[in-house]
MIDOSE-1310 file (N, C-alpha, C; in nm, 2 decimals, decimal comma, always signed):
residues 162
xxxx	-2,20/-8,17/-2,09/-2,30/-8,26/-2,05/-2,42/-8,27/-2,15; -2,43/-8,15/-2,25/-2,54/-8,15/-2,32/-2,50/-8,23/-2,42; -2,40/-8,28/-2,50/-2,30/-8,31/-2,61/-2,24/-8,41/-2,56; -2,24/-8,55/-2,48/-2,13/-8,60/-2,46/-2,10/-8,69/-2,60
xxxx	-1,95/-8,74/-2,61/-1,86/-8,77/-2,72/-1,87/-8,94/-2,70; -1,97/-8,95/-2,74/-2,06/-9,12/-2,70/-2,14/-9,13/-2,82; -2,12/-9,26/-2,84/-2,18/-9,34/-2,94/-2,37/-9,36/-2,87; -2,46/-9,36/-2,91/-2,57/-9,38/-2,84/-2,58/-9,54/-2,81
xxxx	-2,63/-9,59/-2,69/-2,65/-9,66/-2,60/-2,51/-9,73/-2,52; -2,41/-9,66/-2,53/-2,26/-9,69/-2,49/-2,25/-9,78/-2,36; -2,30/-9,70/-2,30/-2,35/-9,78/-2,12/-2,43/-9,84/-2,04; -2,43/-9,90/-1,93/-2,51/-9,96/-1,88/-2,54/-9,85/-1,75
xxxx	-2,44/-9,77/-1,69/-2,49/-9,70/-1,59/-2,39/-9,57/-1,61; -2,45/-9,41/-1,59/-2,38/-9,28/-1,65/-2,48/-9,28/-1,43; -2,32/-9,19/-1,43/-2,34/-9,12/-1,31/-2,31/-8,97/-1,31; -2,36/-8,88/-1,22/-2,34/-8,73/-1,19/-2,36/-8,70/-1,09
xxxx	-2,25/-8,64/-1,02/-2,23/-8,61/-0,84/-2,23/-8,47/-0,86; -2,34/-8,39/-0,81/-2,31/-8,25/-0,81/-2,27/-8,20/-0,94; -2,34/-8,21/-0,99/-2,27/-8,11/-1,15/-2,38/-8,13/-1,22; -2,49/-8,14/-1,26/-2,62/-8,17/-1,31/-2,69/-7,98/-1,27
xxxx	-2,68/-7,92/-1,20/-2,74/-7,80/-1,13/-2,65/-7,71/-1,11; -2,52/-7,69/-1,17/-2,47/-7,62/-1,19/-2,49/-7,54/-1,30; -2,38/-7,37/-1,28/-2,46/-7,31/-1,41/-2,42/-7,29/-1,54; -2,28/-7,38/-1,54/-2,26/-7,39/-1,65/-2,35/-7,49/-1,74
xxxx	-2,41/-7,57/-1,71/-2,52/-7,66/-1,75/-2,64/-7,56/-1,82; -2,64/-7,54/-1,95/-2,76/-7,49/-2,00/-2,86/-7,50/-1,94; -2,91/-7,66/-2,01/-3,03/-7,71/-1,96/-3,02/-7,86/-1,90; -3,10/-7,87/-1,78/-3,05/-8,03/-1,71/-3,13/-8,06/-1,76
xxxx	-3,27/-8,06/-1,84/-3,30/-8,17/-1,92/-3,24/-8,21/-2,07; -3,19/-8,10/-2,11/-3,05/-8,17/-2,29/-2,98/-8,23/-2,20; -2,97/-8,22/-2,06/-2,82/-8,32/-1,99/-2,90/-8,43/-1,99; -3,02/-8,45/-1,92/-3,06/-8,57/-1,87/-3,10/-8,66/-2,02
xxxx	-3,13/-8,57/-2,14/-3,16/-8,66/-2,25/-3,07/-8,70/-2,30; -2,93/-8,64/-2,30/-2,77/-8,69/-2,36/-2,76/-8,83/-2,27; -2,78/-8,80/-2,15/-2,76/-8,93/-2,04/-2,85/-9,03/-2,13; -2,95/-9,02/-2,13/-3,08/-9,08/-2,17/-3,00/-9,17/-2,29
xxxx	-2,93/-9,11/-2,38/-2,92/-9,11/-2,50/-2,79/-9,21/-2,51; -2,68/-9,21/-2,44/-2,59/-9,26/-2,43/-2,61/-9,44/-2,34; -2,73/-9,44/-2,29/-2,73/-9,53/-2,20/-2,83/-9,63/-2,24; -2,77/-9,79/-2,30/-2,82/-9,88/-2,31/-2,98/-9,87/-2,25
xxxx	-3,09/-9,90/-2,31/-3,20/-9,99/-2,30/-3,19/-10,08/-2,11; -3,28/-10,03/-2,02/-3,25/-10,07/-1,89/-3,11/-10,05/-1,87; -3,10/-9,92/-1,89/-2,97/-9,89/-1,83/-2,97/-9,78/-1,68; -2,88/-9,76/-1,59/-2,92/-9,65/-1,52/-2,83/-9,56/-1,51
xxxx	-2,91/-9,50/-1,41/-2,88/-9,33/-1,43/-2,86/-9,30/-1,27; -2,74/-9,25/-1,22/-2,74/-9,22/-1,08/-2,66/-9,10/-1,05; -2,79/-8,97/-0,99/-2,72/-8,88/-0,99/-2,73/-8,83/-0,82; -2,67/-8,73/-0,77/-2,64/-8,66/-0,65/-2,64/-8,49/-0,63
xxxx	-2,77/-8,44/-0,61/-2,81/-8,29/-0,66/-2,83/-8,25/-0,49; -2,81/-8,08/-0,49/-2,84/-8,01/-0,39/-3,00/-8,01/-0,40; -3,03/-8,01/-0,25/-3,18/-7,99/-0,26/-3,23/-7,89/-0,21; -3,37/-7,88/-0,17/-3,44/-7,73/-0,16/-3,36/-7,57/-0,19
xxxx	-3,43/-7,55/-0,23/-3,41/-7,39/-0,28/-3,44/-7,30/-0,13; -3,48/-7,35/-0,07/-3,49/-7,23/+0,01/-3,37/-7,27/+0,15; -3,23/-7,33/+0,04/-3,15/-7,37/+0,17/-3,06/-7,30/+0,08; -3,11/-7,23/-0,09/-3,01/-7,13/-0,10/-2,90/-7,08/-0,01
xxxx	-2,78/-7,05/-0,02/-2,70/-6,95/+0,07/-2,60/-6,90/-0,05; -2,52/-6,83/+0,07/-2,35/-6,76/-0,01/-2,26/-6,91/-0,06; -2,29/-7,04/-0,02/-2,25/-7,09/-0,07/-2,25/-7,16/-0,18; -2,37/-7,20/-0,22/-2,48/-7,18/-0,35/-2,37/-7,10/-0,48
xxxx	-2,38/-6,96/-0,43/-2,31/-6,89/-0,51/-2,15/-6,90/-0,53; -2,09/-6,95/-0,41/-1,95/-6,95/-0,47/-1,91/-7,08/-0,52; -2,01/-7,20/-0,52/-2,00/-7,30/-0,59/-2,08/-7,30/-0,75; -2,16/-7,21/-0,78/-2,21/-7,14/-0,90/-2,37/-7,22/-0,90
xxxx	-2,43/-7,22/-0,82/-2,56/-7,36/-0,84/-2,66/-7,25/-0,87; -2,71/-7,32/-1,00/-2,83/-7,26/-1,09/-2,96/-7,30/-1,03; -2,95/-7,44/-0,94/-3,06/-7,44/-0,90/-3,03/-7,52/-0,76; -3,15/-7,55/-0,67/-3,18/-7,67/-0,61/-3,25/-7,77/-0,64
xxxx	-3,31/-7,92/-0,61/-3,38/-8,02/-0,64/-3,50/-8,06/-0,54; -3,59/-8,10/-0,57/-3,66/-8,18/-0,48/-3,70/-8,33/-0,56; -3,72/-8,41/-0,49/-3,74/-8,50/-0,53/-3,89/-8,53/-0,68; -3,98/-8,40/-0,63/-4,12/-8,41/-0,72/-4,01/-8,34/-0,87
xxxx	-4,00/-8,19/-0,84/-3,87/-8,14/-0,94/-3,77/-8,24/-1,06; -3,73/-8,32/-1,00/-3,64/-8,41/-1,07/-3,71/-8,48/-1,12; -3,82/-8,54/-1,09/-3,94/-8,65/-1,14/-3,99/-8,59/-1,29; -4,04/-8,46/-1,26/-4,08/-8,44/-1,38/-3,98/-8,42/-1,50
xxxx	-3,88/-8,33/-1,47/-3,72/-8,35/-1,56/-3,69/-8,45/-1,63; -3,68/-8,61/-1,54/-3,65/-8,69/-1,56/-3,79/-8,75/-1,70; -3,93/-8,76/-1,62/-3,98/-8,84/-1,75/-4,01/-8,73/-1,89; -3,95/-8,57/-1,85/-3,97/-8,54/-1,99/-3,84/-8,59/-2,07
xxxx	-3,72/-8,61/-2,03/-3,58/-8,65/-2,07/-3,59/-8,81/-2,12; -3,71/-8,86/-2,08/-3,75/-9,01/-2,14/-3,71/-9,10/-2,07; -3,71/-9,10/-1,93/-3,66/-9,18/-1,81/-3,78/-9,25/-1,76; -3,78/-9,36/-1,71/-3,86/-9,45/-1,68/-3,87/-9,49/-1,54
xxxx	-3,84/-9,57/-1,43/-3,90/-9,55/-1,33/-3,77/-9,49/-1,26; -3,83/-9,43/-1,15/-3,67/-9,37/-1,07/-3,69/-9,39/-0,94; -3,61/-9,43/-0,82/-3,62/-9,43/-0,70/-3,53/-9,33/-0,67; -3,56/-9,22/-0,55/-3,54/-9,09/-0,50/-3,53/-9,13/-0,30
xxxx	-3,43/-9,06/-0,31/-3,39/-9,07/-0,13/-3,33/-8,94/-0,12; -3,37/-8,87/+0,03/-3,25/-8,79/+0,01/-3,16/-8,80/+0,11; -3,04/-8,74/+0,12/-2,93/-8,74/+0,19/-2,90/-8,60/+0,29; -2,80/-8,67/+0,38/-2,77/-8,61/+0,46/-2,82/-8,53/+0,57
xxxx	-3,00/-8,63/+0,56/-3,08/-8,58/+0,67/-3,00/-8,50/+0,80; -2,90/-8,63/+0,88/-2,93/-8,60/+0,97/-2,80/-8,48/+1,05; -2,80/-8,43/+0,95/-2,70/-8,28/+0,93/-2,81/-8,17/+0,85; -2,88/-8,20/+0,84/-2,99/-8,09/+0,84/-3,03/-7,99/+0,86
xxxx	-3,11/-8,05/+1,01/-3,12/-7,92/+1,09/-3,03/-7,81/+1,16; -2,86/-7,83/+1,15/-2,79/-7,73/+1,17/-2,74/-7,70/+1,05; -2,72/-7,76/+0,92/-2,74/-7,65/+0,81/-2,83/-7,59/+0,78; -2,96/-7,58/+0,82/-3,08/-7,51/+0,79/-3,03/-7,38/+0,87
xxxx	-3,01/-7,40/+1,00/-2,99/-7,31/+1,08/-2,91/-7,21/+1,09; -2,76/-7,27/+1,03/-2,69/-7,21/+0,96/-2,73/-7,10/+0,87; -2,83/-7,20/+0,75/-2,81/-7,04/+0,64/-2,94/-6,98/+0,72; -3,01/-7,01/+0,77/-3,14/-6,90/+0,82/-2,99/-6,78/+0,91
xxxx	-2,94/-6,85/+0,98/-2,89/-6,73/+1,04/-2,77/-6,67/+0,95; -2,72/-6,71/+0,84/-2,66/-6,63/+0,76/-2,77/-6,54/+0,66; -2,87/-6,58/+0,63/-3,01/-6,46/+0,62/-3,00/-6,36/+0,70; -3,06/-6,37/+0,84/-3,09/-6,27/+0,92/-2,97/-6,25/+0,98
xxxx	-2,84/-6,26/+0,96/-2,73/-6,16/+1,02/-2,59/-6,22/+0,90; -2,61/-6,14/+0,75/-2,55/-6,16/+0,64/-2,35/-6,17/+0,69; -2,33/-6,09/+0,80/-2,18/-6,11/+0,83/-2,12/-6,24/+0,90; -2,20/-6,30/+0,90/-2,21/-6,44/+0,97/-2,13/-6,54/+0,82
xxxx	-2,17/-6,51/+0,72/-2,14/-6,56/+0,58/-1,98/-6,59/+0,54; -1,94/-6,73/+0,51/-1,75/-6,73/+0,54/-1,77/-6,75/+0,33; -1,90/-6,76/+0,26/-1,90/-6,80/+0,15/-1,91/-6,94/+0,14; -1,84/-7,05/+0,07/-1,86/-7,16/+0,08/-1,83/-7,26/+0,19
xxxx	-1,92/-7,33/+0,17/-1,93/-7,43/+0,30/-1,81/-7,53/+0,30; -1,70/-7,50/+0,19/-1,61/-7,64/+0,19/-1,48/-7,60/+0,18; -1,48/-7,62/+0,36/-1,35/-7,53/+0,44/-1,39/-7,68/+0,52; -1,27/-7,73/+0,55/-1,26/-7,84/+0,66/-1,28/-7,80/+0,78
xxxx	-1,35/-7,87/+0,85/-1,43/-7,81/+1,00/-1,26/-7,89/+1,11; -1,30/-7,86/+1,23/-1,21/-7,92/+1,29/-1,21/-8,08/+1,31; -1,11/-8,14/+1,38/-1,10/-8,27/+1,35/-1,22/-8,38/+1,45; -1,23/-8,30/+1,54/-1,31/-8,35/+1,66/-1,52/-8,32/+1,58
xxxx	-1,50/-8,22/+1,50/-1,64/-8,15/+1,44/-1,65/-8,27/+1,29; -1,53/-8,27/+1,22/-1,54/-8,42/+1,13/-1,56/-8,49/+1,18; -1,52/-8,53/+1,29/-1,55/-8,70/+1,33/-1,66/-8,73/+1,35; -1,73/-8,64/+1,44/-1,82/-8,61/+1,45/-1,97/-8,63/+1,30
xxxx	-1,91/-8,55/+1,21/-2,04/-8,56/+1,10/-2,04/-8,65/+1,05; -1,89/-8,74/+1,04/-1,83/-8,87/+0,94/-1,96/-8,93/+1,02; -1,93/-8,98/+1,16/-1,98/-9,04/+1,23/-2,15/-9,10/+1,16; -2,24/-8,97/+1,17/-2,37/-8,92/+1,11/-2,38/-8,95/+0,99
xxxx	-2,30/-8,98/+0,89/-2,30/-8,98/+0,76/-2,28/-9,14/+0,76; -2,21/-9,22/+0,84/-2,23/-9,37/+0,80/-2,32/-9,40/+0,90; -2,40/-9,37/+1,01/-2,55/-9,44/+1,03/-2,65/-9,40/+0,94; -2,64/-9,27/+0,89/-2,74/-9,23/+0,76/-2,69/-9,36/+0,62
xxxx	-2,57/-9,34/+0,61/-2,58/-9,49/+0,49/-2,62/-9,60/+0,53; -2,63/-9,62/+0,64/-2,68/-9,77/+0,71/-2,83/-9,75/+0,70; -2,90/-9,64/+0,69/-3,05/-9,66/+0,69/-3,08/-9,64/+0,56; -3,00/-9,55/+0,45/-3,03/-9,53/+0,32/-3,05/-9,70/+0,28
xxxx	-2,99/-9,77/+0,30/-2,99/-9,90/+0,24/-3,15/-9,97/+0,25; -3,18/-9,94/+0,36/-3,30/-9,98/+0,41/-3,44/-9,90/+0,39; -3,45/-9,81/+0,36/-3,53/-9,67/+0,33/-3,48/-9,59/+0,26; -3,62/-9,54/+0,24/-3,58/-9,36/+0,19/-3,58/-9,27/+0,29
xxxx	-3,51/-9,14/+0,30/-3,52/-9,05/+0,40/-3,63/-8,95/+0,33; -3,70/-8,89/+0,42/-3,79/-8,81/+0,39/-3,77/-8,67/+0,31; -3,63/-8,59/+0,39/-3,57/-8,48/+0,36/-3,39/-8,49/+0,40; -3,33/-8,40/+0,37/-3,19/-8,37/+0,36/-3,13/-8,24/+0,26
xxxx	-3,02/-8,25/+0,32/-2,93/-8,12/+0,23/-2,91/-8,19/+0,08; -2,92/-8,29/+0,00/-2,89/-8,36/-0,08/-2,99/-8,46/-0,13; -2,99/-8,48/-0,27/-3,13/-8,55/-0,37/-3,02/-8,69/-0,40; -3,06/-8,79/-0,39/-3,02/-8,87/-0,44/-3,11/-9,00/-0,53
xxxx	-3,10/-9,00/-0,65/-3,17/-9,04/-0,73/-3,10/-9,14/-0,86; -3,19/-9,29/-0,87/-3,12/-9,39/-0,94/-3,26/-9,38/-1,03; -3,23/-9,34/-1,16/-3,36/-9,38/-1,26/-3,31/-9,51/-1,37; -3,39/-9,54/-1,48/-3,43/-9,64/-1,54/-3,45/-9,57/-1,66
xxxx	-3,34/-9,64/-1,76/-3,39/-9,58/-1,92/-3,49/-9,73/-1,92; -3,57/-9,65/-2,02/-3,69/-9,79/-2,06/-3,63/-9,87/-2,18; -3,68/-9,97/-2,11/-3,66/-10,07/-2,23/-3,68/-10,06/-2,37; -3,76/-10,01/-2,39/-3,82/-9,96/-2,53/-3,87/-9,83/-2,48
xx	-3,84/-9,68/-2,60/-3,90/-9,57/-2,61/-4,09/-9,57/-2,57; -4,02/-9,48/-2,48/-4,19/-9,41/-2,48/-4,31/-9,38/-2,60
Protein backbone atom coordinates (compact mmCIF):
# COMPACT_ATOMS: atom_id res chain seq x y z
CA UNK A 1 0.00 0.00 0.00
CA UNK A 2 2.99 2.20 0.51
CA UNK A 3 4.42 1.50 -3.21
CA UNK A 4 1.45 0.84 -5.37
CA UNK A 5 2.46 -0.17 -9.11
CA UNK A 6 0.46 3.00 -10.58
CA UNK A 7 1.32 5.56 -12.81
CA UNK A 8 0.49 8.92 -10.70
CA UNK A 9 -3.00 10.25 -11.08
CA UNK A 10 -4.30 6.81 -12.66
CA UNK A 11 -7.82 7.06 -10.97
CA UNK A 12 -10.72 8.66 -10.21
CA UNK A 13 -11.64 6.77 -7.02
CA UNK A 14 -8.97 4.17 -4.85
CA UNK A 15 -10.85 2.38 -2.16
CA UNK A 16 -9.69 0.38 1.24
CA UNK A 17 -11.99 -1.85 3.33
CA UNK A 18 -10.22 -2.80 6.49
CA UNK A 19 -6.65 -2.95 5.53
CA UNK A 20 -5.39 0.79 5.98
CA UNK A 21 -4.81 -0.17 10.16
CA UNK A 22 -3.47 -3.22 9.74
CA UNK A 23 0.03 -4.13 10.79
CA UNK A 24 1.48 -4.95 8.07
CA UNK A 25 0.94 -1.35 6.83
CA UNK A 26 4.13 0.60 8.03
CA UNK A 27 2.74 3.79 7.88
CA UNK A 28 -1.11 4.84 6.96
CA UNK A 29 -0.01 8.09 6.12
CA UNK A 30 2.93 6.71 2.97
CA UNK A 31 -0.52 4.68 2.42
CA UNK A 32 -2.75 7.55 2.34
CA UNK A 33 -0.02 9.69 0.22
CA UNK A 34 0.49 6.65 -2.37
CA UNK A 35 -3.55 6.85 -2.54
CA UNK A 36 -3.08 10.63 -2.76
CA UNK A 37 -0.64 10.02 -5.37
CA UNK A 38 -2.25 7.66 -7.65
CA UNK A 39 -5.60 9.54 -7.75
CA UNK A 40 -6.50 12.08 -10.35
CA UNK A 41 -7.00 15.86 -9.29
CA UNK A 42 -10.78 15.73 -7.50
CA UNK A 43 -10.46 12.33 -7.29
CA UNK A 44 -11.75 10.17 -4.21
CA UNK A 45 -10.67 8.26 -1.65
CA UNK A 46 -13.12 5.77 0.27
CA UNK A 47 -11.96 3.93 3.03
CA UNK A 48 -13.57 1.57 5.98
CA UNK A 49 -11.42 1.42 9.36
CA UNK A 50 -12.04 -0.13 12.87
CA UNK A 51 -12.82 2.47 15.34
CA UNK A 52 -12.07 3.46 18.93
CA UNK A 53 -9.17 2.05 20.59
CA UNK A 54 -10.67 1.39 23.64
CA UNK A 55 -12.92 -1.38 21.78
CA UNK A 56 -9.46 -3.03 21.43
CA UNK A 57 -10.08 -6.88 22.12
CA UNK A 58 -8.54 -10.52 21.38
CA UNK A 59 -10.00 -9.88 18.24
CA UNK A 60 -7.97 -6.85 17.27
CA UNK A 61 -5.19 -9.26 17.73
CA UNK A 62 -6.04 -12.18 15.75
CA UNK A 63 -6.99 -10.02 12.88
CA UNK A 64 -3.36 -8.18 13.39
CA UNK A 65 -4.86 -4.30 13.83
CA UNK A 66 -2.11 -1.84 14.57
CA UNK A 67 -4.54 0.60 15.37
CA UNK A 68 -8.15 1.89 15.79
CA UNK A 69 -9.71 5.27 14.09
CA UNK A 70 -11.77 7.99 15.16
CA UNK A 71 -13.07 10.25 12.99
CA UNK A 72 -10.71 13.59 14.48
CA UNK A 73 -7.63 10.75 14.04
CA UNK A 74 -8.11 10.12 10.37
CA UNK A 75 -8.72 13.97 9.71
CA UNK A 76 -5.43 14.83 10.69
CA UNK A 77 -3.74 11.67 8.69
CA UNK A 78 -5.67 12.53 5.87
CA UNK A 79 -4.72 16.47 5.46
CA UNK A 80 -1.08 15.64 6.34
CA UNK A 81 -1.25 12.93 3.29
CA UNK A 82 -2.54 16.08 1.16
CA UNK A 83 -6.27 15.29 1.23
CA UNK A 84 -8.72 17.86 0.91
CA UNK A 85 -12.21 17.91 2.18
CA UNK A 86 -13.49 14.55 3.71
CA UNK A 87 -16.91 13.54 4.85
CA UNK A 88 -16.71 10.93 7.91
CA UNK A 89 -19.81 8.68 9.28
CA UNK A 90 -19.47 5.95 11.31
CA UNK A 91 -20.82 2.51 11.03
CA UNK A 92 -22.46 0.01 12.62
CA UNK A 93 -23.87 2.11 15.34
CA UNK A 94 -26.57 0.21 16.07
CA UNK A 95 -24.63 -3.11 17.05
CA UNK A 96 -22.63 -1.16 19.27
CA UNK A 97 -23.64 -1.33 22.42
CA UNK A 98 -23.42 -5.19 22.60
CA UNK A 99 -20.07 -5.21 21.13
CA UNK A 100 -18.93 -2.74 23.62
CA UNK A 101 -20.24 -5.04 26.08
CA UNK A 102 -18.92 -7.84 24.83
CA UNK A 103 -15.28 -6.81 24.90
CA UNK A 104 -15.75 -4.97 28.43
CA UNK A 105 -16.80 -8.29 29.58
CA UNK A 106 -14.03 -10.17 27.75
CA UNK A 107 -11.70 -7.45 29.95
CA UNK A 108 -13.16 -8.29 33.18
CA UNK A 109 -13.56 -12.11 32.72
CA UNK A 110 -10.48 -12.82 29.96
CA UNK A 111 -12.03 -16.70 29.52
CA UNK A 112 -14.95 -15.39 27.99
CA UNK A 113 -12.48 -14.54 24.80
CA UNK A 114 -13.34 -17.17 21.56
CA UNK A 115 -10.36 -14.65 19.70
CA UNK A 116 -11.85 -13.40 16.65
CA UNK A 117 -15.09 -12.03 16.12
CA UNK A 118 -15.55 -13.73 12.58
CA UNK A 119 -17.15 -17.02 13.44
CA UNK A 120 -20.71 -16.95 11.89
CA UNK A 121 -23.31 -16.42 14.65
CA UNK A 122 -26.51 -18.44 14.29
CA UNK A 123 -28.94 -18.06 11.54
CA UNK A 124 -31.85 -16.54 13.59
CA UNK A 125 -28.76 -14.02 15.48
CA UNK A 126 -27.73 -13.13 11.54
CA UNK A 127 -30.92 -12.28 10.54
CA UNK A 128 -31.27 -10.57 13.16
CA UNK A 129 -27.99 -8.04 12.75
CA UNK A 130 -28.43 -8.23 8.68
CA UNK A 131 -31.71 -6.79 9.72
CA UNK A 132 -29.82 -3.62 11.78
CA UNK A 133 -27.27 -3.18 9.22
CA UNK A 134 -29.87 -2.24 6.31
CA UNK A 135 -31.97 0.37 8.60
CA UNK A 136 -28.42 1.69 9.60
CA UNK A 137 -27.75 2.05 5.57
CA UNK A 138 -31.06 3.65 5.17
CA UNK A 139 -30.03 6.37 7.64
CA UNK A 140 -26.27 6.53 6.58
CA UNK A 141 -27.69 7.90 3.37
CA UNK A 142 -29.36 10.56 5.13
CA UNK A 143 -26.86 11.49 8.05
CA UNK A 144 -23.94 10.94 9.75
CA UNK A 145 -23.97 8.56 12.72
CA UNK A 146 -22.43 9.95 15.71
CA UNK A 147 -20.43 6.64 16.84
CA UNK A 148 -20.06 2.80 15.83
CA UNK A 149 -17.73 -0.22 15.68
CA UNK A 150 -16.52 1.16 12.20
CA UNK A 151 -15.10 4.79 10.52
CA UNK A 152 -16.32 5.32 7.32
CA UNK A 153 -14.74 7.98 5.36
CA UNK A 154 -14.99 9.52 1.57
CA UNK A 155 -12.11 12.24 1.16
CA UNK A 156 -11.20 14.62 -1.79
CA UNK A 157 -7.73 14.89 -3.56
CA UNK A 158 -7.63 18.72 -4.30
CA UNK A 159 -7.75 20.03 -7.33
CA UNK A 160 -4.55 21.63 -7.33
CA UNK A 161 -1.68 20.84 -4.58
CA UNK A 162 -1.72 22.43 -1.35
Amino acid sequence: MEALPFADSSFDLVTSFDVLYHLGVGSDVAALQEFNRVLRPEGLLLLRLPAYDFLRAHHDEAVHTRERYTKHKLGRRLHEAGFGAAKFTYANTLLFPLAAIKRLGERLFPGLSSGSDLTMPHPVVNGLMLALLRIEARLIRRTSLPFGLSLLCLATKPATPP
